[in-house]
CHARMM-style PDB file with segment names, atoms N, HN, CA, C and O in Angstrom:
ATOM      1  N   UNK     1       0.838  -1.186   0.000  1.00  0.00      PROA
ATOM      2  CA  UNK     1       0.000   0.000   0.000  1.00  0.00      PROA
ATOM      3  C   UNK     1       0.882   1.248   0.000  1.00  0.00      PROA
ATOM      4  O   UNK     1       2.095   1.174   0.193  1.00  0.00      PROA
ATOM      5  N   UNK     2       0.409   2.090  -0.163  1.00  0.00      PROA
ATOM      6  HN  UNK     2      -0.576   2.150  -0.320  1.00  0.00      PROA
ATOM      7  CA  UNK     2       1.403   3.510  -0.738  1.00  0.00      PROA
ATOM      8  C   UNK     2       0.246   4.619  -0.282  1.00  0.00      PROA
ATOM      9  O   UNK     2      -0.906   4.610  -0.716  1.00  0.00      PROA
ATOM     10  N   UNK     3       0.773   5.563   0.666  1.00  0.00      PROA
ATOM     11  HN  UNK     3       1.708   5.570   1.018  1.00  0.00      PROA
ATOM     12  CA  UNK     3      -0.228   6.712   0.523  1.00  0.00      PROA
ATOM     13  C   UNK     3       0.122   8.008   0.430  1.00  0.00      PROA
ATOM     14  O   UNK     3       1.277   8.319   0.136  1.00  0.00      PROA
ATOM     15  N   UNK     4      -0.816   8.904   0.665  1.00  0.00      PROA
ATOM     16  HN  UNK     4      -1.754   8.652   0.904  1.00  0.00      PROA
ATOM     17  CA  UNK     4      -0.618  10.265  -0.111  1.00  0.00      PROA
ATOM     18  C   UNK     4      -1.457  11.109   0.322  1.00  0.00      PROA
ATOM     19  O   UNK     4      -2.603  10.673   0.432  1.00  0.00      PROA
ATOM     20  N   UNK     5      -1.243  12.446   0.682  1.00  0.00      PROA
ATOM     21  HN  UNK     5      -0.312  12.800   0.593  1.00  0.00      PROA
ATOM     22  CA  UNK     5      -1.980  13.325   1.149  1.00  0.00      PROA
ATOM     23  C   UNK     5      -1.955  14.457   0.203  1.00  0.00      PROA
ATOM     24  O   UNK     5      -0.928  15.131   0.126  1.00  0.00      PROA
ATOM     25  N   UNK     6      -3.288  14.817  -0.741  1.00  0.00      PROA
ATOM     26  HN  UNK     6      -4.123  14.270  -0.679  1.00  0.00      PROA
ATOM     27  CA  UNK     6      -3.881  15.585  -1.499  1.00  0.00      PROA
ATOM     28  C   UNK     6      -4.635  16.841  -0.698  1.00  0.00      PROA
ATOM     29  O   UNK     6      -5.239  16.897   0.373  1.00  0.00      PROA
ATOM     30  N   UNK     7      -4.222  18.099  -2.019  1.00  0.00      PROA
ATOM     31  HN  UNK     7      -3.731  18.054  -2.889  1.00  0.00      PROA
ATOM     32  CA  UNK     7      -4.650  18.977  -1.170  1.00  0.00      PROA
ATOM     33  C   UNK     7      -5.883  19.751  -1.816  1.00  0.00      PROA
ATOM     34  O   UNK     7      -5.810  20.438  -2.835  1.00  0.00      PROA
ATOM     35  N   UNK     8      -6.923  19.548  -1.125  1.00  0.00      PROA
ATOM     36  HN  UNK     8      -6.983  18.990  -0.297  1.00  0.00      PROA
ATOM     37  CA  UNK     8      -8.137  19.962  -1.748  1.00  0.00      PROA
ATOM     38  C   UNK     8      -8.347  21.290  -2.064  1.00  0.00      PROA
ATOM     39  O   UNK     8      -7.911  21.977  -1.141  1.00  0.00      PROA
ATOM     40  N   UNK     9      -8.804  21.944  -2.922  1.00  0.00      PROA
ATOM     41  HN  UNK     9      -9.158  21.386  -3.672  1.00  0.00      PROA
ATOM     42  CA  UNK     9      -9.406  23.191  -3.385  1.00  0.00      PROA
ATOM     43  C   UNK     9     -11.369  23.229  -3.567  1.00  0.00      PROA
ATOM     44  O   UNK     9     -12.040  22.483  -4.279  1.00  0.00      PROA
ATOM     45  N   UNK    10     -11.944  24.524  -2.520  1.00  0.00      PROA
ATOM     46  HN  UNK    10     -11.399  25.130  -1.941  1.00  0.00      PROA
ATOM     47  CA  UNK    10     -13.295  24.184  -3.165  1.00  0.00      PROA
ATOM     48  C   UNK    10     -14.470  23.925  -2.142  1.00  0.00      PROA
ATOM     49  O   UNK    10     -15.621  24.363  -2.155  1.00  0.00      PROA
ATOM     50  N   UNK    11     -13.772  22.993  -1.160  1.00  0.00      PROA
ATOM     51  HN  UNK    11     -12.837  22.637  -1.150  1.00  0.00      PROA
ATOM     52  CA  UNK    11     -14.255  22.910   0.284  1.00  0.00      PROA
ATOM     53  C   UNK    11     -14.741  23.865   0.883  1.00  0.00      PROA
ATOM     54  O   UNK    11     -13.850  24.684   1.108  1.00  0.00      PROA
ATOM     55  N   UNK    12     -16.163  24.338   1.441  1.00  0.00      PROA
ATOM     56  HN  UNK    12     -16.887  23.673   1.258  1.00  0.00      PROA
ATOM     57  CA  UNK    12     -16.488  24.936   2.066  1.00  0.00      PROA
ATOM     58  C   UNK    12     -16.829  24.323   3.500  1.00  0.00      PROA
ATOM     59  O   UNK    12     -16.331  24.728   4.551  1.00  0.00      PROA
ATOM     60  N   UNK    13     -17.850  23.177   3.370  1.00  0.00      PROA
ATOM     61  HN  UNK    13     -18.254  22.848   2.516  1.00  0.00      PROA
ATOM     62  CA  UNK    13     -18.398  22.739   4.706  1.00  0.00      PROA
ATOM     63  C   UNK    13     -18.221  21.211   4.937  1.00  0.00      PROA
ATOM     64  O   UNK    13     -17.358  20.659   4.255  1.00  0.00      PROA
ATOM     65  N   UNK    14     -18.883  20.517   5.753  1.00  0.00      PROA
ATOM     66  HN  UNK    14     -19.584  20.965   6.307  1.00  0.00      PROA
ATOM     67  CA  UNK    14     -18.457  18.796   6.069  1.00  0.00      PROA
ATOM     68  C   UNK    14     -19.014  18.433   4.662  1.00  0.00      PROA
ATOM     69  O   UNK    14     -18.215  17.695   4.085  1.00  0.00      PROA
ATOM     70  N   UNK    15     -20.002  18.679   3.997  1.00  0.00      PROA
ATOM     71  HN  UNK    15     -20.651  19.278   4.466  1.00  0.00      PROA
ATOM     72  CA  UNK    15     -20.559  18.250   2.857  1.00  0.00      PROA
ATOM     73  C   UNK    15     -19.927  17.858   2.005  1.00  0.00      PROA
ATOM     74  O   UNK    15     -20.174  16.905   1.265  1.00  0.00      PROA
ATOM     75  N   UNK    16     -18.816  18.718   2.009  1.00  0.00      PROA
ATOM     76  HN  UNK    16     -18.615  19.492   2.609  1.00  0.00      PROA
ATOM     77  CA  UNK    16     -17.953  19.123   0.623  1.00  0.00      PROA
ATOM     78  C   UNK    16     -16.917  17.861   1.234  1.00  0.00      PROA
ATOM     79  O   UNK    16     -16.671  16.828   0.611  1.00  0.00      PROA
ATOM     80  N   UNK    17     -16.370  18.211   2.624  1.00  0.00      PROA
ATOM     81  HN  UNK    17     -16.570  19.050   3.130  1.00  0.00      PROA
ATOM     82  CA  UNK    17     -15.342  16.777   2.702  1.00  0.00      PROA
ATOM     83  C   UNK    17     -15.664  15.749   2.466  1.00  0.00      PROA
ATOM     84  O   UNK    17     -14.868  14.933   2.001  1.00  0.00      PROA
ATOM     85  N   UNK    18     -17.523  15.322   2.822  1.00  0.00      PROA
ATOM     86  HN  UNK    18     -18.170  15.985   3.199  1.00  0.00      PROA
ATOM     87  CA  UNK    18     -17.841  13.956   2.586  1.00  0.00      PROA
ATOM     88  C   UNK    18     -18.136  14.072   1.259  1.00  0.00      PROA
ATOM     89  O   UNK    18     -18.270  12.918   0.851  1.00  0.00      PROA
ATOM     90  N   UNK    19     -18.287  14.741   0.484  1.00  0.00      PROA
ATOM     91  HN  UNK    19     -18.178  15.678   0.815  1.00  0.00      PROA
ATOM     92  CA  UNK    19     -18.580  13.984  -0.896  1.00  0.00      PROA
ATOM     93  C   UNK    19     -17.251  13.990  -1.396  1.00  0.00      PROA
ATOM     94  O   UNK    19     -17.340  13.598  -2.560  1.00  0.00      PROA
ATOM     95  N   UNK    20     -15.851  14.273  -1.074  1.00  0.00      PROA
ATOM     96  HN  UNK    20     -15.778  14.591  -0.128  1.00  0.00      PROA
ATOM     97  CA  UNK    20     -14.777  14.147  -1.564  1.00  0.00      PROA
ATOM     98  C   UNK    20     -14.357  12.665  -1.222  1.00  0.00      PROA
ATOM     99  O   UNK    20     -13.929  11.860  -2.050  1.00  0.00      PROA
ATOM    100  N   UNK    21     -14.584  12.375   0.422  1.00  0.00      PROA
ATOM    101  HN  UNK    21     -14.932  13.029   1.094  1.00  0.00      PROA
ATOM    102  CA  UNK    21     -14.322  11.002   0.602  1.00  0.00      PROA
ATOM    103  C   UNK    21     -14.926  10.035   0.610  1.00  0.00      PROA
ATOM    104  O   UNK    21     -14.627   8.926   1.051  1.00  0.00      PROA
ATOM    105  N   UNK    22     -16.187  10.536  -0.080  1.00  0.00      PROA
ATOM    106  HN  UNK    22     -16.430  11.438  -0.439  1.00  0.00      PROA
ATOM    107  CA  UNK    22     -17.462   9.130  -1.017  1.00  0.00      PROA
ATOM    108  C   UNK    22     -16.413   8.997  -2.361  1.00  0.00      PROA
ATOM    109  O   UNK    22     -15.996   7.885  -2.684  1.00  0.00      PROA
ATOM    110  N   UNK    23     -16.092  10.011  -2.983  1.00  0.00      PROA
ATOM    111  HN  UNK    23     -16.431  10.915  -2.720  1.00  0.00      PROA
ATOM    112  CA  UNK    23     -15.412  10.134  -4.663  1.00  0.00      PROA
ATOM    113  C   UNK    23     -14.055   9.013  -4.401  1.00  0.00      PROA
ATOM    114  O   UNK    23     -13.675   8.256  -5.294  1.00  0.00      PROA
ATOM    115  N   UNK    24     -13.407   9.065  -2.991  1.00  0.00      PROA
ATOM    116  HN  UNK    24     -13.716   9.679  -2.265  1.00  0.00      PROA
ATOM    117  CA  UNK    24     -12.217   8.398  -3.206  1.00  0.00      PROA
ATOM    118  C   UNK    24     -12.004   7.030  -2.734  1.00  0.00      PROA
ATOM    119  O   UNK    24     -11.206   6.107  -2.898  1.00  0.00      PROA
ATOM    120  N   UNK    25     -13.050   7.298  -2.088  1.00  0.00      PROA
ATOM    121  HN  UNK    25     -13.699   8.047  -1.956  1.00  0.00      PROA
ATOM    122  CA  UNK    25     -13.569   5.536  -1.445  1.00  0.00      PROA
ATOM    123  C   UNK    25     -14.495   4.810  -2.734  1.00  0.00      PROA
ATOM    124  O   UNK    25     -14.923   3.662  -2.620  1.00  0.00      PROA
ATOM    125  N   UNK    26     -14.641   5.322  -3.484  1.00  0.00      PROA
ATOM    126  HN  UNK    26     -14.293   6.255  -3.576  1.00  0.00      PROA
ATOM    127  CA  UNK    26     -15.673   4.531  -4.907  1.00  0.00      PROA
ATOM    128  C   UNK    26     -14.102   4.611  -5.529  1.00  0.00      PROA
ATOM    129  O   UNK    26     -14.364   3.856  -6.466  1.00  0.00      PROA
ATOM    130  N   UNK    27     -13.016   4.856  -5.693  1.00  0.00      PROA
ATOM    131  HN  UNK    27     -12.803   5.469  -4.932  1.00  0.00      PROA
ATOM    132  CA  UNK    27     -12.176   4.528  -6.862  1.00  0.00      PROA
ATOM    133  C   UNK    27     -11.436   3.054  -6.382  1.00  0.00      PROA
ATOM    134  O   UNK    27     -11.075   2.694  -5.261  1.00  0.00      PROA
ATOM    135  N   UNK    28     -11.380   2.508  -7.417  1.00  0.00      PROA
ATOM    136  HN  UNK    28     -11.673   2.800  -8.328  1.00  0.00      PROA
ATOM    137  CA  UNK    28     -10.527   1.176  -6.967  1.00  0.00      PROA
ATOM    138  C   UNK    28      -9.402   0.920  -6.791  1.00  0.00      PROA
ATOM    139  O   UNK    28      -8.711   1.433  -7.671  1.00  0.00      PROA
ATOM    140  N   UNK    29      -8.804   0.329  -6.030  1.00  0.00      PROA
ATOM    141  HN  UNK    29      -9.366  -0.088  -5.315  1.00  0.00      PROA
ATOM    142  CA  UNK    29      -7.679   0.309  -5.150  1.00  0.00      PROA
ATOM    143  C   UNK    29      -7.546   1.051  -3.840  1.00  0.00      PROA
ATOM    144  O   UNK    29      -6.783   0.559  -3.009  1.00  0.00      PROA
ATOM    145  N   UNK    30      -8.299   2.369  -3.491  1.00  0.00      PROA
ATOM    146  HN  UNK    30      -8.918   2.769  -4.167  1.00  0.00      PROA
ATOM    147  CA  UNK    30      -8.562   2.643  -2.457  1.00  0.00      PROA
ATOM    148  C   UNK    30      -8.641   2.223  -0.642  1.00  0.00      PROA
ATOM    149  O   UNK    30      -9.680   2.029  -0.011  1.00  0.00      PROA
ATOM    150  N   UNK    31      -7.736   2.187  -0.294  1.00  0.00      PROA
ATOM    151  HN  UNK    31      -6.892   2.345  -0.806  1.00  0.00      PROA
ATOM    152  CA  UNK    31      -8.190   1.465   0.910  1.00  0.00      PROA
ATOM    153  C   UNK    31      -8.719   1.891   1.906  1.00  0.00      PROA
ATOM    154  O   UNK    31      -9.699   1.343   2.411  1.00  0.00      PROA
ATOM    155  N   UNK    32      -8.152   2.972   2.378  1.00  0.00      PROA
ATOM    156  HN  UNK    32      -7.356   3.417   1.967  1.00  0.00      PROA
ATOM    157  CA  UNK    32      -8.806   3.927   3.074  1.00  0.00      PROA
ATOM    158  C   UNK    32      -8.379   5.611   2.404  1.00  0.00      PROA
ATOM    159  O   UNK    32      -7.363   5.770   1.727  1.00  0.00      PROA
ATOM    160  N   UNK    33      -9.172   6.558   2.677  1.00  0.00      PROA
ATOM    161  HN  UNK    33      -9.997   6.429   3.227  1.00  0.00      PROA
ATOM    162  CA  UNK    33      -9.709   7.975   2.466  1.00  0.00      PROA
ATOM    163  C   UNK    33     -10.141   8.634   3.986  1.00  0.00      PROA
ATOM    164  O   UNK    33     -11.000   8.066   4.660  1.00  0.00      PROA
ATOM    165  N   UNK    34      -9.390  10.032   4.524  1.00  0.00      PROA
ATOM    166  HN  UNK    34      -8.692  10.494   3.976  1.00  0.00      PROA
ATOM    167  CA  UNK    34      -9.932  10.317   5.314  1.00  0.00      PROA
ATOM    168  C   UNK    34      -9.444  12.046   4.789  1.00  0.00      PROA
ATOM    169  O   UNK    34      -8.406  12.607   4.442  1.00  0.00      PROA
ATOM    170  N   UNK    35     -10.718  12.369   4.965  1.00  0.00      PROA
ATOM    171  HN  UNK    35     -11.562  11.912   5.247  1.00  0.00      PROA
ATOM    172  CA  UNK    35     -10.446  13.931   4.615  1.00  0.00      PROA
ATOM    173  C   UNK    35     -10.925  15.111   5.536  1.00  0.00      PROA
ATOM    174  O   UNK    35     -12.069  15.308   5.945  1.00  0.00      PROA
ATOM    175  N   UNK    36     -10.041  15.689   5.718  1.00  0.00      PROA
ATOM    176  HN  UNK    36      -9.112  15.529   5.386  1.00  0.00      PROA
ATOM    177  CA  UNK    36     -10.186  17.480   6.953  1.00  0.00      PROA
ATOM    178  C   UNK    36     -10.668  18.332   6.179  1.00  0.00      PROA
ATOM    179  O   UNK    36     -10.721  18.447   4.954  1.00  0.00      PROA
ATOM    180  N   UNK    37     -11.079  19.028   7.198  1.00  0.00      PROA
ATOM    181  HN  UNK    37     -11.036  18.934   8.192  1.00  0.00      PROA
ATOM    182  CA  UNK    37     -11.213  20.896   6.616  1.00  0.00      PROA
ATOM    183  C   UNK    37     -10.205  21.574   7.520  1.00  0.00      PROA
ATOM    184  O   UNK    37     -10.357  22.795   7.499  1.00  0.00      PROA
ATOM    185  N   UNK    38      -9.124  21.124   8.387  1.00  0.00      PROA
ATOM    186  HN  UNK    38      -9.001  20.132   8.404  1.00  0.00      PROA
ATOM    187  CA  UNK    38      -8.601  21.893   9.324  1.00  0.00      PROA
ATOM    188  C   UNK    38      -7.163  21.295   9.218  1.00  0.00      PROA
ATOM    189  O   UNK    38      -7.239  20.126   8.840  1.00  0.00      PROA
ATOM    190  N   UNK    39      -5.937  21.686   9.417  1.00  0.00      PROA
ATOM    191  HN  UNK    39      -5.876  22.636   9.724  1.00  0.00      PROA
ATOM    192  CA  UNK    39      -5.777  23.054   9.262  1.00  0.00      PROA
ATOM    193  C   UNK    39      -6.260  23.603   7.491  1.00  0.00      PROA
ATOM    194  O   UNK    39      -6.665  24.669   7.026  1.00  0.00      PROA
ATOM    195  N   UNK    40      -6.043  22.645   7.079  1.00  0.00      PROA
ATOM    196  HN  UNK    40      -5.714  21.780   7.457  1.00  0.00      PROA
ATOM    197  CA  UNK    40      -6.300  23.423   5.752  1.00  0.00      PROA
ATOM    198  C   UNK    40      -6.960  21.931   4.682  1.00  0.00      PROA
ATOM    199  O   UNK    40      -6.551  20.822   5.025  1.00  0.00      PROA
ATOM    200  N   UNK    41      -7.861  22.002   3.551  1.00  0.00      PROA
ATOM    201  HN  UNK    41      -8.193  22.903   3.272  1.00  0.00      PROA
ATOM    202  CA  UNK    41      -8.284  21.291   3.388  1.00  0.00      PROA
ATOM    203  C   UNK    41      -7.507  19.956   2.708  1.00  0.00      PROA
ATOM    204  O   UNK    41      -6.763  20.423   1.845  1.00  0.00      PROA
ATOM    205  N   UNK    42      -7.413  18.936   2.729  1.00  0.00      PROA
ATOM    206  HN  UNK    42      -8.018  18.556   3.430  1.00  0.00      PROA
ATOM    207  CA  UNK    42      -6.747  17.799   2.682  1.00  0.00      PROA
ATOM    208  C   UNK    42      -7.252  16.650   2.680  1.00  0.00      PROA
ATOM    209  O   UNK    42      -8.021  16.401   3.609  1.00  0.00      PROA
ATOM    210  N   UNK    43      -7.023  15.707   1.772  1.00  0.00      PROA
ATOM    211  HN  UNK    43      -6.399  15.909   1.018  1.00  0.00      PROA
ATOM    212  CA  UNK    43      -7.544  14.050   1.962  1.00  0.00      PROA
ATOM    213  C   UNK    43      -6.010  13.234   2.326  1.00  0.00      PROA
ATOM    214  O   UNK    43      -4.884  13.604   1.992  1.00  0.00      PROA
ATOM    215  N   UNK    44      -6.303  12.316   2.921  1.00  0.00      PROA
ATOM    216  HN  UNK    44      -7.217  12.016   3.192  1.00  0.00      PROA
ATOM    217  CA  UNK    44      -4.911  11.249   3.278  1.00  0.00      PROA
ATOM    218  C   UNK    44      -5.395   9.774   2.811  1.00  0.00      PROA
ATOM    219  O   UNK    44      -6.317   9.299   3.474  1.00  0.00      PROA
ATOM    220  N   UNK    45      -4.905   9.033   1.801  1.00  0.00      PROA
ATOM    221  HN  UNK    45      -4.155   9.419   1.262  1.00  0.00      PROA
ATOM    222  CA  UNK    45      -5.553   8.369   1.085  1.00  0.00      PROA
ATOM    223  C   UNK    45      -4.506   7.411   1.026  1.00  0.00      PROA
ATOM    224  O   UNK    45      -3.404   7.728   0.578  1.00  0.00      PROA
ATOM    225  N   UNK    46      -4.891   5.632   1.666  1.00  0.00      PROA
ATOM    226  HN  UNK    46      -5.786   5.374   2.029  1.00  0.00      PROA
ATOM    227  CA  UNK    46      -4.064   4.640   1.232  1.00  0.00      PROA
ATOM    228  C   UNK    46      -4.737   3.870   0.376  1.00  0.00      PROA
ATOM    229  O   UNK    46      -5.900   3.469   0.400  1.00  0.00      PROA
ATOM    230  N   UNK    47      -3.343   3.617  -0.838  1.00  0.00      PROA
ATOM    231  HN  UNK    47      -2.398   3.943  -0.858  1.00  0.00      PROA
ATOM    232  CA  UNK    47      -4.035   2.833  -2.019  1.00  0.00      PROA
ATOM    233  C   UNK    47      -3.336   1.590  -2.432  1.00  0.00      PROA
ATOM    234  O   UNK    47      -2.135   1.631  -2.166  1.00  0.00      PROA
ATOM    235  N   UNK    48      -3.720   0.540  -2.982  1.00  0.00      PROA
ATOM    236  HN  UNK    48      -4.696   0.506  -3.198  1.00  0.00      PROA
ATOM    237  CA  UNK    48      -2.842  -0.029  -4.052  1.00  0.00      PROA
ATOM    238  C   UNK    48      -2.454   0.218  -4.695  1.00  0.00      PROA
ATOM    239  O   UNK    48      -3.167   0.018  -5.678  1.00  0.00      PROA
ATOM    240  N   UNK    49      -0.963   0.927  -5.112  1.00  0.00      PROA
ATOM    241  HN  UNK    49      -0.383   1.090  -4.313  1.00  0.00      PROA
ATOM    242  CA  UNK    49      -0.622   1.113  -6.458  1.00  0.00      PROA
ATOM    243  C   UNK    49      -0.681   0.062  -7.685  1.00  0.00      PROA
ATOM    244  O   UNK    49      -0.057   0.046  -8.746  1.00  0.00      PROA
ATOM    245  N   UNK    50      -1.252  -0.447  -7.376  1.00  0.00      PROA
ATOM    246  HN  UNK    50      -1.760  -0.434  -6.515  1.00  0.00      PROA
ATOM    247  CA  UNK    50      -1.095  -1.441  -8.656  1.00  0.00      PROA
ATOM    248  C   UNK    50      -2.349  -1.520  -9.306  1.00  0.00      PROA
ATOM    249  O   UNK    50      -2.613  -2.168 -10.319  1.00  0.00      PROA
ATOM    250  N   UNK    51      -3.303  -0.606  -8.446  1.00  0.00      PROA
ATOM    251  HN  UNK    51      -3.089  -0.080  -7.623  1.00  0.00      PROA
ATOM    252  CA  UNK    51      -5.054  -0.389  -9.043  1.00  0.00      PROA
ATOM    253  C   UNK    51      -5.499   1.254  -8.805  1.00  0.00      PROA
ATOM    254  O   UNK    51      -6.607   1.762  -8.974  1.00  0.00      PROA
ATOM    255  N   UNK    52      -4.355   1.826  -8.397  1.00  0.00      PROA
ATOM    256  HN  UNK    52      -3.454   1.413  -8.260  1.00  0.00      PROA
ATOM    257  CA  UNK    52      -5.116   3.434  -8.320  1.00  0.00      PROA
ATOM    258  C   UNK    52      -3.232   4.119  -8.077  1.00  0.00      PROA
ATOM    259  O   UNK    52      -2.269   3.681  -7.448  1.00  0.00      PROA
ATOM    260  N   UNK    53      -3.457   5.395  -8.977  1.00  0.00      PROA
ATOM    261  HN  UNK    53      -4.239   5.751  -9.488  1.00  0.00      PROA
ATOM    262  CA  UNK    53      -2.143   5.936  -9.420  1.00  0.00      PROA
ATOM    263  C   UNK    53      -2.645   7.644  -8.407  1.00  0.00      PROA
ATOM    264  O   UNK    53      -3.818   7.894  -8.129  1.00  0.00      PROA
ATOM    265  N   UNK    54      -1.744   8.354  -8.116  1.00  0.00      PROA
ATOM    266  HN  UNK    54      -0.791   8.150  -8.342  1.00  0.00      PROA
ATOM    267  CA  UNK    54      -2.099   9.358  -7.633  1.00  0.00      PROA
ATOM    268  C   UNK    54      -3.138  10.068  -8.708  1.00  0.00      PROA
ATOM    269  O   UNK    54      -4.171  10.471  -8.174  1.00  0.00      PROA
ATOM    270  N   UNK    55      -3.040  10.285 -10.116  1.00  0.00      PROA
ATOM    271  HN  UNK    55      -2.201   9.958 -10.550  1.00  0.00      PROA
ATOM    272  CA  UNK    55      -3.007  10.999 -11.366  1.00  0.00      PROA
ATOM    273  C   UNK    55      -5.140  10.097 -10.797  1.00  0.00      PROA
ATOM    274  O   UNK    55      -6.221  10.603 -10.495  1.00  0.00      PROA
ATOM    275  N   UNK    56      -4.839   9.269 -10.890  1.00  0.00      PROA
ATOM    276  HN  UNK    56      -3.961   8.858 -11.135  1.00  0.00      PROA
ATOM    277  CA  UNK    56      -6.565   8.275 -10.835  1.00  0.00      PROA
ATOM    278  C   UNK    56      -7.348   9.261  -9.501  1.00  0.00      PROA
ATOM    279  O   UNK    56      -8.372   9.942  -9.570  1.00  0.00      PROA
ATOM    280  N   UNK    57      -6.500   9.042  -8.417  1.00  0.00      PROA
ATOM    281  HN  UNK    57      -5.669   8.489  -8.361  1.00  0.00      PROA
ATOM    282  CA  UNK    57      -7.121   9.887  -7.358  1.00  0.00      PROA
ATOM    283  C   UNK    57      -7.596  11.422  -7.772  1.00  0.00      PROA
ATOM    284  O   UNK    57      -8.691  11.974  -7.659  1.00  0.00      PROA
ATOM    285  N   UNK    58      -6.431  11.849  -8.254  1.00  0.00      PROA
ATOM    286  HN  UNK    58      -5.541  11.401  -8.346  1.00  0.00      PROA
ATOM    287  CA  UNK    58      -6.853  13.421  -8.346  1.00  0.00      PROA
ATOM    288  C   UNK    58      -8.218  13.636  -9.221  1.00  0.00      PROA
ATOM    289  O   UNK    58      -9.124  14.418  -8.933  1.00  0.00      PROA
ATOM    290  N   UNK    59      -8.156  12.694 -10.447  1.00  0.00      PROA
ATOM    291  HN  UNK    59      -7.420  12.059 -10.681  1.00  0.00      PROA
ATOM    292  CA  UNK    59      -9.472  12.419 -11.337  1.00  0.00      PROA
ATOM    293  C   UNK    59     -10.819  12.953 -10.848  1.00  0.00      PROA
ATOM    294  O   UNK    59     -11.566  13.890 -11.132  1.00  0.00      PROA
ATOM    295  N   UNK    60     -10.777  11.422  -9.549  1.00  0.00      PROA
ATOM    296  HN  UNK    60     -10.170  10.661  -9.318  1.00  0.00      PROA
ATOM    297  CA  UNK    60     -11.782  11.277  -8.641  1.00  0.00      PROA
ATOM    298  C   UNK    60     -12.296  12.196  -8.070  1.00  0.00      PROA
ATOM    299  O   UNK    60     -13.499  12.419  -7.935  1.00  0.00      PROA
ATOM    300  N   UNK    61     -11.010  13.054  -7.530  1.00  0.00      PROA
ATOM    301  HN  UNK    61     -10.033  12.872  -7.640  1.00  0.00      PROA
ATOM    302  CA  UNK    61     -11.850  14.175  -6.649  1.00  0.00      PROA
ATOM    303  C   UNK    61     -12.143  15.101  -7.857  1.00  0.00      PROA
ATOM    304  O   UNK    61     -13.366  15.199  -7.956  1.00  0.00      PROA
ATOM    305  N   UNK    62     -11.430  15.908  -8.931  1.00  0.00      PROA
ATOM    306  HN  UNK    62     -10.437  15.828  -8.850  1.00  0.00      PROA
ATOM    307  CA  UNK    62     -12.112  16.485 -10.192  1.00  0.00      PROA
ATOM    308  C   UNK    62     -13.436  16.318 -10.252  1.00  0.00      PROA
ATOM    309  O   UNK    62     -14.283  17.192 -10.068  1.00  0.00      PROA
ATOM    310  N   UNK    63     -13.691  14.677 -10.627  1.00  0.00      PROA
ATOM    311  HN  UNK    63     -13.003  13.967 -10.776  1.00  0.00      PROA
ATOM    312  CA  UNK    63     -14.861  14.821 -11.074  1.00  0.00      PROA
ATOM    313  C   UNK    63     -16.072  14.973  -9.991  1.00  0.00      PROA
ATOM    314  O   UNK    63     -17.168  15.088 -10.540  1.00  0.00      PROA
ATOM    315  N   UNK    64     -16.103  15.000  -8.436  1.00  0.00      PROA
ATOM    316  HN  UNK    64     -15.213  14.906  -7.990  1.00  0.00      PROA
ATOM    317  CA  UNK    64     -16.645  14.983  -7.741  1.00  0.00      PROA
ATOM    318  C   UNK    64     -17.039  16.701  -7.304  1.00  0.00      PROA
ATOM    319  O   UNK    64     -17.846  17.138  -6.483  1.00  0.00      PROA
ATOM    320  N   UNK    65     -15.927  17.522  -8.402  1.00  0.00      PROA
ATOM    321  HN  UNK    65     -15.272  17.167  -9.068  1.00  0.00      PROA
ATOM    322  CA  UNK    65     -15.993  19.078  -8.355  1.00  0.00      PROA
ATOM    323  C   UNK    65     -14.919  19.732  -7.757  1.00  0.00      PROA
ATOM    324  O   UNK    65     -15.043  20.957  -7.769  1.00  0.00      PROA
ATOM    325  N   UNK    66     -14.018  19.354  -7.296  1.00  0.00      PROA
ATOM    326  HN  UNK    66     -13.917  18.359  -7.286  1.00  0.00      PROA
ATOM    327  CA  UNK    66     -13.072  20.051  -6.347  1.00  0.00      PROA
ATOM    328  C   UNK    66     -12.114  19.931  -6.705  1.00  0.00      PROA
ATOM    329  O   UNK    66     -11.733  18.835  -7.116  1.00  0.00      PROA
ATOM    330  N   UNK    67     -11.049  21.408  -6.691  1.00  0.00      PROA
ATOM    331  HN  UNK    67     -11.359  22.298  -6.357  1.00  0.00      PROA
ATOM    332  CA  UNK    67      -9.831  21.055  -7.300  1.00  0.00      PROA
ATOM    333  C   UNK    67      -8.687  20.619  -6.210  1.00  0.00      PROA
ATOM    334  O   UNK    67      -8.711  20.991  -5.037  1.00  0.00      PROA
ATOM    335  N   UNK    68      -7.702  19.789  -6.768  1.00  0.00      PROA
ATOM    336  HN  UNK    68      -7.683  19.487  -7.721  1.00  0.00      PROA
ATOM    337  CA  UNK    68      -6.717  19.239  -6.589  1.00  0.00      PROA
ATOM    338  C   UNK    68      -5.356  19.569  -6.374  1.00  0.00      PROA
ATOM    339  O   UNK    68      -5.006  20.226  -7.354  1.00  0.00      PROA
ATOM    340  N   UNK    69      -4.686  19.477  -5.809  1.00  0.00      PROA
ATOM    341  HN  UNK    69      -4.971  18.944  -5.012  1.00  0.00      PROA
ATOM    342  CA  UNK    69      -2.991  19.337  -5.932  1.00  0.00      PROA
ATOM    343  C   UNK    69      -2.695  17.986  -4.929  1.00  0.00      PROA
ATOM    344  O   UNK    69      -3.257  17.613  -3.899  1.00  0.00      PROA
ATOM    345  N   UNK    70      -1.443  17.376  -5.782  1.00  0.00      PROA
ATOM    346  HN  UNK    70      -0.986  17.679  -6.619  1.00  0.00      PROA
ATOM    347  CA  UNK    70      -0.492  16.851  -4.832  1.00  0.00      PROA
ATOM    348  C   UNK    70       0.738  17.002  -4.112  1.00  0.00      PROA
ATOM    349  OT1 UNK    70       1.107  16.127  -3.329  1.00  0.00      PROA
TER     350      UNK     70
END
């Protein structure tokens, strides 16, 4: 497993974190997803690399509306 902490753009309220960590818990390889609004907005995400690439994650949260960095 391999993980990675992404930094969310877009986040206003818990809403916005949970539909980011519904988007990253539906991608496959995913193992666990846990995402803040504090100090600043962020998901911490362990995956299989061998079924989800950082580039797949960032996707996920894209398409869920929110922008990304790693």
């Amino acid at each position: 497993m391999d993980a990675i902490t992404l930094k969310i753009g877009g986040m206003t309220c818990d809403g916005c974190a949970s539909a980011v960590q519904k988007a990253l818990e539906r991608t496959n390889g995913v193992s666990t997803a846990s995402v803040s609004m504090t100090p600043a907005p962020r998901a911490a995400v362990t995956y299989d690399p061998d079924l989800a690439t950082p580039a797949t994650l960032c996707t996920a949260v894209q398409d869920a509306g929110y922008d990304v960095t790693v």
